[in-house]
C-alpha positions as CSV (number, residue, x, y, z in Angstrom):
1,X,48.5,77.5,-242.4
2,X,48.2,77.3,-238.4
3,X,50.9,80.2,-238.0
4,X,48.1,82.7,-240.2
5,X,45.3,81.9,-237.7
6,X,46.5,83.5,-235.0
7,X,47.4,86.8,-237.0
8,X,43.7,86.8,-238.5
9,X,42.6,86.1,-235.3
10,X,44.4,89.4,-233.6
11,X,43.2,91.3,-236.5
12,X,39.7,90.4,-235.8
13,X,40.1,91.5,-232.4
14,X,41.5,94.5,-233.0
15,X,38.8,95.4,-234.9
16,X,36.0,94.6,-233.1
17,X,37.9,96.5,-230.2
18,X,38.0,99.8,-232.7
19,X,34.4,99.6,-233.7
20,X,33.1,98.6,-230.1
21,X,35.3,102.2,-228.9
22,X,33.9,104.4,-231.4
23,X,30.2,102.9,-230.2
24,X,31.6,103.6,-226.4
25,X,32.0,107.3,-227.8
26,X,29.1,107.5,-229.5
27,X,27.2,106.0,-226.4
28,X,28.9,108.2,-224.1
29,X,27.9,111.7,-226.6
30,X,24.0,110.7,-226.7
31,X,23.8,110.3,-222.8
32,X,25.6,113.4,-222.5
33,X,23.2,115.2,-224.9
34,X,20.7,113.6,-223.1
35,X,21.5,114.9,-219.4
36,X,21.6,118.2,-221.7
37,X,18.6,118.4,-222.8
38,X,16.9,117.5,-219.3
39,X,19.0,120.6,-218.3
40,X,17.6,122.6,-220.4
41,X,13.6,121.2,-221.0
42,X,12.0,123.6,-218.9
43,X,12.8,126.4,-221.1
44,X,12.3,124.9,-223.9
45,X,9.1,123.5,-223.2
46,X,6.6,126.0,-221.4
47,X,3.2,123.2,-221.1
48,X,3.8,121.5,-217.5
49,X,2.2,118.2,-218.9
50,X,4.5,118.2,-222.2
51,X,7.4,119.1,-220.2
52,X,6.9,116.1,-217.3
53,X,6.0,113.3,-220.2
54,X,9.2,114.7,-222.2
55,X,11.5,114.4,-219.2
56,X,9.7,111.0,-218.4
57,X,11.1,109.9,-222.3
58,X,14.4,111.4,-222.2
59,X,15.3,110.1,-218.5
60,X,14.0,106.6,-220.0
61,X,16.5,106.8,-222.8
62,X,19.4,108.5,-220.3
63,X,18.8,105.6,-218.2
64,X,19.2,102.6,-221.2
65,X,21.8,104.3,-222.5
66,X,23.6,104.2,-219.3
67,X,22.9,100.7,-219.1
68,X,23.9,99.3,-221.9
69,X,27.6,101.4,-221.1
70,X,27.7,99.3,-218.4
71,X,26.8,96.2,-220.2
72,X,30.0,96.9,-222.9
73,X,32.0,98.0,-219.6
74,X,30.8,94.3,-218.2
75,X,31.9,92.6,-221.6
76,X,35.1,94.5,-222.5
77,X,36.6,96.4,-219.4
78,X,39.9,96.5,-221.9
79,X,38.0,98.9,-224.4
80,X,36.3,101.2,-221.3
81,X,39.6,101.6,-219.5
82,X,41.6,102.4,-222.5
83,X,38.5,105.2,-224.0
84,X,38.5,106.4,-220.3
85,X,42.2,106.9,-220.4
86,X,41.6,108.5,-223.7
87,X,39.6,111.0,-222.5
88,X,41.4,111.8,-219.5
89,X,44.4,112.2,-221.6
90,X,42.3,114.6,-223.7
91,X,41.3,116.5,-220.9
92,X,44.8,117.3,-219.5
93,X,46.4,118.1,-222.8
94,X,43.5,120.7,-223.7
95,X,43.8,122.2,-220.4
96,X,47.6,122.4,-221.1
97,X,47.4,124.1,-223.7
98,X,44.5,126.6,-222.6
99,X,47.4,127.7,-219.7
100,X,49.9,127.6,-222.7
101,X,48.1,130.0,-224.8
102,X,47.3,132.1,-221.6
103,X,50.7,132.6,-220.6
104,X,51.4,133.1,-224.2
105,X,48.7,136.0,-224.5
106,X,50.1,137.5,-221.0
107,X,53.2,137.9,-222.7
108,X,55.4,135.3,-221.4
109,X,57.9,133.8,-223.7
110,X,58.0,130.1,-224.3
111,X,61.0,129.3,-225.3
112,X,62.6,130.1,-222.5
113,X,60.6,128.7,-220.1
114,X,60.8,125.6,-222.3
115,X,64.4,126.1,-222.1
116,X,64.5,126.3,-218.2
117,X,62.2,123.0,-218.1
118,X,64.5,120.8,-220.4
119,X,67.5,122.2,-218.0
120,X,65.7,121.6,-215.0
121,X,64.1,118.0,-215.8
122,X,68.1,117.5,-217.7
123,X,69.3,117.9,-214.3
124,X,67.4,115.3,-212.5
């Protein structure tokens, strides 16, 4: 019986850690809409005293939401660093393959480029 508490115990953890990333992401999408939407209040909103007491709401919620990231990024650092990584890792492949296509569309063929950087990383 002992050696299954330890397995039920990782598979606990693992799933908190799954649920407590996709809250991270979540977290992270509403403060980004929110820094949006301040952007973009004044033309949405022409009446000077609607506009300040909606920025006055939307900075309120910007600001909670940003605190309670750091609260989870107090509590588990191990879930932050690895959706951080995530989305780093996200960013360079996209930008990869935005150059990839624009290479592709300037008429440059891939497979031998590919070709020359398989021989050239081969060789070191």
């Amino acid at each position: 019986m002992q050696p299954i508490v330890p397995f039920f115990v990782r598979l606990v953890e693992r799933r908190i850690d799954s649920k407590l990333a996709l809250g991270y992401e979540v977290a992270k999408g509403y403060v980004t809409a929110l820094e949006e939407t301040l952007r973009f209040l004044p033309q949405m909103i022409e009446h000077p005293l609607l506009q300040t007491r909606m920025q006055l709401i939307i900075d309120y919620e910007r600001r909670e939401g940003y605190r309670e990231l750091g609260l989870l990024g107090y509590d588990h650092p191990n879930v932050v660093s690895a959706m951080k990584t995530k989305h780093s890792s996200r960013i360079v492949l996209n930008q990869m393959k935005d150059s990839l296509l624009e290479m592709k569309e300037d008429g440059i063929q891939m497979h031998k480029s590919l070709k020359n950087c398989y021989l050239g990383a081969r060789n070191i």
